[in-house]
C-alpha positions as CSV (number, residue, x, y, z in Angstrom):
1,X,-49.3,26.1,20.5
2,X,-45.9,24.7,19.3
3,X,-43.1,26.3,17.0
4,X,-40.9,24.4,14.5
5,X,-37.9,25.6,13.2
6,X,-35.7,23.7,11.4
7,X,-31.4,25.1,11.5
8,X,-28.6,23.8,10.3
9,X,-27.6,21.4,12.7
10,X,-30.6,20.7,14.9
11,X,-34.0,20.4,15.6
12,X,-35.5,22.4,18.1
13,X,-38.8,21.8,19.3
14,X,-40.5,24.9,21.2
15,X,-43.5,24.2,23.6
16,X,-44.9,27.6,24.6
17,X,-47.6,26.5,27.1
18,X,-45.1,24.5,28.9
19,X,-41.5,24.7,30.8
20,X,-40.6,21.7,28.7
21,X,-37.8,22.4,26.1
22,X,-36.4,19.9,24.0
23,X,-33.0,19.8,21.6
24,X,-32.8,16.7,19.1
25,X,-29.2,16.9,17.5
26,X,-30.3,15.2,13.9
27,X,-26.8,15.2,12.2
28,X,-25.9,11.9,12.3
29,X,-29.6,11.4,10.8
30,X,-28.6,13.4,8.0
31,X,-25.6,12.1,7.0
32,X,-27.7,8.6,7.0
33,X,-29.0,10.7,4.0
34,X,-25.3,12.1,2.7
35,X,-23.6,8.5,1.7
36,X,-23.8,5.4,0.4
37,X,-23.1,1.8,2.7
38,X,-21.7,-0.3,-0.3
39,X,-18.3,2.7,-1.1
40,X,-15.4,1.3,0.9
41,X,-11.9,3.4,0.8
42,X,-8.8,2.2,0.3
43,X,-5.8,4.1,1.4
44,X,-2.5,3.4,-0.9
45,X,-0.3,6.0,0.7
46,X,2.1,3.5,1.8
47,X,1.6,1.3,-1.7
48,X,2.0,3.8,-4.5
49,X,4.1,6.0,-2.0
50,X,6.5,3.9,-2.3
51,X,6.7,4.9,-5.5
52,X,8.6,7.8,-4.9
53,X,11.3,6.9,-1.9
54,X,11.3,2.6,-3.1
55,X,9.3,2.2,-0.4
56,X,12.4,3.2,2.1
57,X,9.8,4.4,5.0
58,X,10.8,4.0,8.7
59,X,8.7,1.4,10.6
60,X,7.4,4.6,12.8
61,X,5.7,6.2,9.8
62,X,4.4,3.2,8.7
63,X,2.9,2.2,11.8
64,X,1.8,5.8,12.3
65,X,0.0,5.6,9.4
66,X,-1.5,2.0,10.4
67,X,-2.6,3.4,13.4
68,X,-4.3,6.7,11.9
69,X,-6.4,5.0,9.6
70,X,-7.7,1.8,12.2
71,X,-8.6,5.0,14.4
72,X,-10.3,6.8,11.2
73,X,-12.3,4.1,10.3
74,X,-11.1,3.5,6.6
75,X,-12.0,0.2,5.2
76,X,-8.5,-1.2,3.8
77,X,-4.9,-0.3,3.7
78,X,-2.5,-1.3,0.7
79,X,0.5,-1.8,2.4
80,X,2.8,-2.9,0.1
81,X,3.8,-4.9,-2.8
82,X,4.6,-8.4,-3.4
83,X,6.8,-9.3,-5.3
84,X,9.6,-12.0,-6.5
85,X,12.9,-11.2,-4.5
86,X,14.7,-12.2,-7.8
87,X,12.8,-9.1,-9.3
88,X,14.2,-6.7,-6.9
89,X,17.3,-5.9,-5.3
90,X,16.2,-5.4,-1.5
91,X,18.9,-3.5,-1.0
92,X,17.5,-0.7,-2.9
93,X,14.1,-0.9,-2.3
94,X,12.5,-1.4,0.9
95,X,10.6,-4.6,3.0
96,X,7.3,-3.5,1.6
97,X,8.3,-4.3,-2.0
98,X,7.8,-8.1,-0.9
99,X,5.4,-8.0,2.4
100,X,6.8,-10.4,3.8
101,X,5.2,-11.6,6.8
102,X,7.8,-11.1,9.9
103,X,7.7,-7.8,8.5
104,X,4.6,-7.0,8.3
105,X,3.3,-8.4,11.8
106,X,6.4,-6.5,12.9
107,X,4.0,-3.1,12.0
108,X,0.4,-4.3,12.8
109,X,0.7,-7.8,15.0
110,X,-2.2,-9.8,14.1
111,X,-4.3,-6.9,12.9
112,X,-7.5,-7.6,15.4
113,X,-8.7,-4.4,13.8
114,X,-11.5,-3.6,11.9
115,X,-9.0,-2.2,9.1
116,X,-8.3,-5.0,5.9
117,X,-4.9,-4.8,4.5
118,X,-4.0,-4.8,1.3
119,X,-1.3,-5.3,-1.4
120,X,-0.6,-5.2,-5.0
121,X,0.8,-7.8,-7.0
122,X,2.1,-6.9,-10.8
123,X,1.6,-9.7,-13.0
124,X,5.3,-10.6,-14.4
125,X,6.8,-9.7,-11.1
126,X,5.6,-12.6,-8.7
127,X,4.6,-16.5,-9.6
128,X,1.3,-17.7,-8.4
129,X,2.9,-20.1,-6.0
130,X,4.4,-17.2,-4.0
131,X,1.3,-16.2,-3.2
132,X,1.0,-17.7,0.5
133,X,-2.6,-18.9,1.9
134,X,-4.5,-16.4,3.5
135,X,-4.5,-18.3,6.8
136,X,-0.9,-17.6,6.3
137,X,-1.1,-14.1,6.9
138,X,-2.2,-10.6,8.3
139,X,-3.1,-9.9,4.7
140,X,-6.9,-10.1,3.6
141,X,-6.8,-8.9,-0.2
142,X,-4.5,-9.0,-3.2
143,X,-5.1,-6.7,-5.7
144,X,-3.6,-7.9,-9.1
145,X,-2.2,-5.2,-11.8
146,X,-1.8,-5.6,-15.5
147,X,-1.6,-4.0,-18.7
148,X,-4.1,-5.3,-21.4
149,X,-2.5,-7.7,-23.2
150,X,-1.9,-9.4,-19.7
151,X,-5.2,-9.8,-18.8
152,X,-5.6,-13.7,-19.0
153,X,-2.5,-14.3,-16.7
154,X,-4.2,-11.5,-14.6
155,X,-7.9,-13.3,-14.2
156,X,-5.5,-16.7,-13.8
157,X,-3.6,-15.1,-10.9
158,X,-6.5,-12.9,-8.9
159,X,-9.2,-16.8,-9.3
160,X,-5.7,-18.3,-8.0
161,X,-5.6,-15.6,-4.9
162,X,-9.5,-16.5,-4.4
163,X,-8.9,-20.2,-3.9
164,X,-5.9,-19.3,-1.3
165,X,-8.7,-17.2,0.7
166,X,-8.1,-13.7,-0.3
167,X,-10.7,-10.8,-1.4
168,X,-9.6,-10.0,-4.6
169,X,-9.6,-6.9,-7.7
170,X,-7.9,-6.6,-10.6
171,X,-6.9,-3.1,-11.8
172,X,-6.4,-2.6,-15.4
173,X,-3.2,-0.3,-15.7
174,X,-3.2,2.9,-18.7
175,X,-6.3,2.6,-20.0
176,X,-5.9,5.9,-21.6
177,X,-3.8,3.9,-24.0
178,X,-6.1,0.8,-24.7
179,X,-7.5,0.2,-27.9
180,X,-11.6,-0.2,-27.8
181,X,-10.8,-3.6,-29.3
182,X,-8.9,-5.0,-26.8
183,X,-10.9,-3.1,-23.9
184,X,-14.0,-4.9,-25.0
185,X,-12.0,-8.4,-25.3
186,X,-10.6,-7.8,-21.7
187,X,-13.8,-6.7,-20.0
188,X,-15.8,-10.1,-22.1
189,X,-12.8,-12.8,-20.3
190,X,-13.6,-10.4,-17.0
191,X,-17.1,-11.3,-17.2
192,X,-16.8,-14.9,-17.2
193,X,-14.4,-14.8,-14.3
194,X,-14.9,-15.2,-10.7
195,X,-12.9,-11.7,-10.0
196,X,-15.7,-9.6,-8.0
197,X,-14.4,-6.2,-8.1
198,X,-12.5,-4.6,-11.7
199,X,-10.6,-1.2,-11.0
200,X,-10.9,2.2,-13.7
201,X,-7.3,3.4,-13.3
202,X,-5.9,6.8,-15.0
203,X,-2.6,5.8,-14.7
204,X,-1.4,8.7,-16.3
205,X,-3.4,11.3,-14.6
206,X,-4.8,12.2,-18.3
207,X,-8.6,11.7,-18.4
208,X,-11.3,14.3,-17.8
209,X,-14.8,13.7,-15.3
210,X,-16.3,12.8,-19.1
211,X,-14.3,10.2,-19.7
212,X,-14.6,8.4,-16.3
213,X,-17.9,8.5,-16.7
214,X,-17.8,6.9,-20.4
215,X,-15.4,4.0,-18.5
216,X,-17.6,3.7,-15.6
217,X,-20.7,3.1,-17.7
218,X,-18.9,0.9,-20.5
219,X,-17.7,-1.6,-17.1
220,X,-20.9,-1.6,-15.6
221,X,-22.4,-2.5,-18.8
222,X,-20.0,-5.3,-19.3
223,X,-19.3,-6.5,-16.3
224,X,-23.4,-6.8,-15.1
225,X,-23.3,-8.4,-11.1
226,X,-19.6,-6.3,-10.1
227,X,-18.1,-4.2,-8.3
228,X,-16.1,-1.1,-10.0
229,X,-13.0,1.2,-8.3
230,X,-11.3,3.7,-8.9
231,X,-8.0,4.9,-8.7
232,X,-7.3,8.6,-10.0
233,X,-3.5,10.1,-10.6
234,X,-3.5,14.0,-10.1
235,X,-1.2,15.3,-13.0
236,X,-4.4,17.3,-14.4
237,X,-5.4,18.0,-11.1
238,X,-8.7,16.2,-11.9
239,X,-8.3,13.4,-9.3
240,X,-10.5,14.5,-6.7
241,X,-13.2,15.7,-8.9
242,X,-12.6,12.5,-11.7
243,X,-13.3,10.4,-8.3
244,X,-16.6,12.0,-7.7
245,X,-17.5,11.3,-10.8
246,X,-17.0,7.7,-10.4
247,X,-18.9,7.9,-6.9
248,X,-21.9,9.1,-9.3
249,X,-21.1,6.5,-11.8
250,X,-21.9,3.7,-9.0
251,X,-18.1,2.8,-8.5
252,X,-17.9,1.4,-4.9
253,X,-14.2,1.1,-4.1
254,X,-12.1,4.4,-4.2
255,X,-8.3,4.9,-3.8
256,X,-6.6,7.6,-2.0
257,X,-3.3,8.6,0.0
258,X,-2.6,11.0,2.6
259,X,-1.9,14.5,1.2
260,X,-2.4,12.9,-2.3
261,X,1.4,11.4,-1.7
262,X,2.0,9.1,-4.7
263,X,4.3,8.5,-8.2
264,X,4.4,11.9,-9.3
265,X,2.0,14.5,-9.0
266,X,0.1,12.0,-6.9
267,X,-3.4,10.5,-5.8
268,X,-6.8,11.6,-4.7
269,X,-6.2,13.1,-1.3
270,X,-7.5,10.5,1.7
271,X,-8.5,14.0,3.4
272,X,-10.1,15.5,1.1
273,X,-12.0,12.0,-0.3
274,X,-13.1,11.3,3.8
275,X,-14.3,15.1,4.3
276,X,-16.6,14.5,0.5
277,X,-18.5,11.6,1.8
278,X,-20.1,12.8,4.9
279,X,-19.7,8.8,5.8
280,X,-20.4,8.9,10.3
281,X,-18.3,5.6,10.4
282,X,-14.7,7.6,9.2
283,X,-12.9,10.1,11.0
284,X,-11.0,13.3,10.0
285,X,-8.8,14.3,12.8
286,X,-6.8,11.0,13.1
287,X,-5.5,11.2,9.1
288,X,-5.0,15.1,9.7
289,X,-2.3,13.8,12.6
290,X,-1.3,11.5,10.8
291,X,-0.2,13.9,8.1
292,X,1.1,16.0,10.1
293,X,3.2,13.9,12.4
294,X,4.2,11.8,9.3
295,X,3.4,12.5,5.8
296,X,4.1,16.3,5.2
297,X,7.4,16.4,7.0
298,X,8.6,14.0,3.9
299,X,7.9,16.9,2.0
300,X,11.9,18.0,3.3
301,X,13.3,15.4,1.5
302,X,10.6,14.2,-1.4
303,X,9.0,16.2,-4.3
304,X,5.5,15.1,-5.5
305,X,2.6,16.5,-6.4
306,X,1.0,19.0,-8.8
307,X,4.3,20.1,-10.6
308,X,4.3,21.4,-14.5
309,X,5.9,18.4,-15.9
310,X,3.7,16.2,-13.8
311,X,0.7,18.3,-15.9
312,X,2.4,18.1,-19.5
313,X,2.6,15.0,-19.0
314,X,-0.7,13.9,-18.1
315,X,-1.8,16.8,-20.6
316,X,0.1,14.5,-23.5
317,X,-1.4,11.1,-22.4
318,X,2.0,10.2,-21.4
319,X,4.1,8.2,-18.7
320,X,5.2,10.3,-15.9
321,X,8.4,9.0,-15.9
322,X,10.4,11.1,-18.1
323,X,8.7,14.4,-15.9
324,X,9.8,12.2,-13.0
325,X,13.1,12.1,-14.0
326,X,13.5,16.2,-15.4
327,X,12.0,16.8,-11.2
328,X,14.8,14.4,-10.3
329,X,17.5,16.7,-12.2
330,X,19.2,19.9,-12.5
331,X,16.8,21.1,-14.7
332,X,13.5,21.1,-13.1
333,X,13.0,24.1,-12.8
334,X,13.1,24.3,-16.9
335,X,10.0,23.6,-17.3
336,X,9.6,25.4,-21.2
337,X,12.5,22.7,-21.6
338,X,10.4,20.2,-20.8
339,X,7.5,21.0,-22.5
340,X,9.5,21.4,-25.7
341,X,11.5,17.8,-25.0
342,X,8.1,16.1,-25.1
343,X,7.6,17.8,-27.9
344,X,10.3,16.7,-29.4
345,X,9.4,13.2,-28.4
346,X,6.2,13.3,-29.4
347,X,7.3,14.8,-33.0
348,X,9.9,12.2,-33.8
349,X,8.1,9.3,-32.2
């Protein structure tokens, strides 16, 4: 006679008429179950970082953070930026504003690793011929950002990263702002382009799970054959929870940083995202080093995250940057102040 019993963790199998006795450990099995092969995770804590220091980080924490996510198994890195040096002054803003290549092969060599890397280039900010050929360097896909009425010069730029090699997305900035119009006339010249993967962003950390899901089901309507992202701002502190929402939706490429470090009140947390997904191929402990060897002690010198001006903000559908700059001033700790300044702004606007 045998006994089955079934735990939490493992599966024991109990032969009474015998002195045989054997444990099968079924956890990897079940988080087979837990996830899904086509999600890949792209970690912009360097990228949109950058954001709040002009991308002034040591070499040491940006290899640190290199290193923590080849060992945790995440998919891609955005590195940087690049970007016209006649756009920036490089003076003020650091060498991952232009990723250039001594640079960057300075940080990673020649990236034998199983970790992409990544990096964001604003249309208006770079010309298509700056773009170098992917057997040019370390870098394996651009990912092209643009406001609305950019969107042909953004589809002309990402098919013009394609022919140069590169894996390519384009993210469509503030769409809490977009008129339906001009959504639906973006998303049709989308459709007929080669771009494979088109990117929901709440720039504004503004939108609620039901609107992601509204987006995520208007792209994949309109854009039949690809691949959506996402990539979630935290001012509502619905970035986490807007991102699983997209994961239900069937978007496939998801954006976080390291202790949600990002413009403002931030990202979706790489921690948090990597501990949701149950995936066996990505690791924990090496991010929650790197975080603590790295990323937290910037909290000394560098304010973000959930903050009340960060939330009235993204409560108003607004910019962070004016709560950006009340943080940045004597008065942050106003916060009625700013609430009634938007106000203000709002009323006379």
């Amino acid at each position: 006679m045998k006994t089955l019993i079934f735990p939490t963790e493992e599966l024991r199998i109990f032969f009474r008429n015998g002195r045989f006795l054997l444990l099968f450990y079924f956890n990897y099995w079940r988080k087979q179950l837990m996830y899904r092969k086509e999600i890949k995770v792209i970690d912009c804590t360097v990228r949109d970082g950058g954001l709040m220091n002009n991308w002034q980080f040591s070499d040491a924490f940006v290899r640190g953070v290199y290193n923590s996510l080849v060992e945790a198994g995440i998919d891609y890195m955005e590195i940087g930026y690049l970007s016209s040096k006649d756009a920036f002054d490089d003076k003020v803003v650091g060498p991952l504003k232009f990723c250039e290549e001594k640079y960057l092969r300075k940080i990673v060599g020649d990236n034998n690793t199983g970790l992409k890397l990544s990096a964001m280039a604003d249309i208006g900010r770079i010309r298509p011929e700056e773009i170098p050929q992917k057997s040019e360097t370390v870098l394996d896909m651009i990912r092209v950002a643009c406001y609305v009425h950019q969107m042909d010069k953004a589809i002309y730029l990402a098919e013009h990263c394609m022919d140069k090699g590169f894996e390519v997305t384009i993210n469509l900035m503030a769409l809490s702002k977009v008129m339906e119009r001009d959504l639906d006339e973006a998303l049709s010249d989308v459709a007929k382009s080669r771009v494979p993967v088109f990117y929901l962003v709440d720039s504004f950390g503004s939108m609620y799970c039901e609107q992601i899901e509204d987006y995520a089901r208007k792209y994949h309507a309109a854009l039949p054959g690809k691949t959506i992202g996402i990539h979630a701002h935290n001012n509502m502190q619905l970035a986490f929870s807007n991102t699983i929402t997209a994961i239900i939706q069937n978007c496939n490429y998801l954006d976080a940083t390291m202790l949600g470090l990002g413009r403002g009140a931030g990202n979706c947390p790489l921690e948090v995202l990597v501990s949701f997904l149950k995936n066996p191929k990505y690791r924990l402990r090496p991010i929650v080093q790197a975080i603590q060897d790295h990323v937290a002690p910037m909290q000394d010198s560098i304010s973000w995250g959930y903050q009340i001006p960060y939330m009235i903000s993204g409560a108003m559908n607004e910019h962070p940057r004016e709560s950006m700059a009340w943080m940045e001033s004597d008065k942050k700790k106003d916060i009625v102040g700013f609430l009634q300044s938007m106000h203000d702004s709002a009323t006379l606007e």
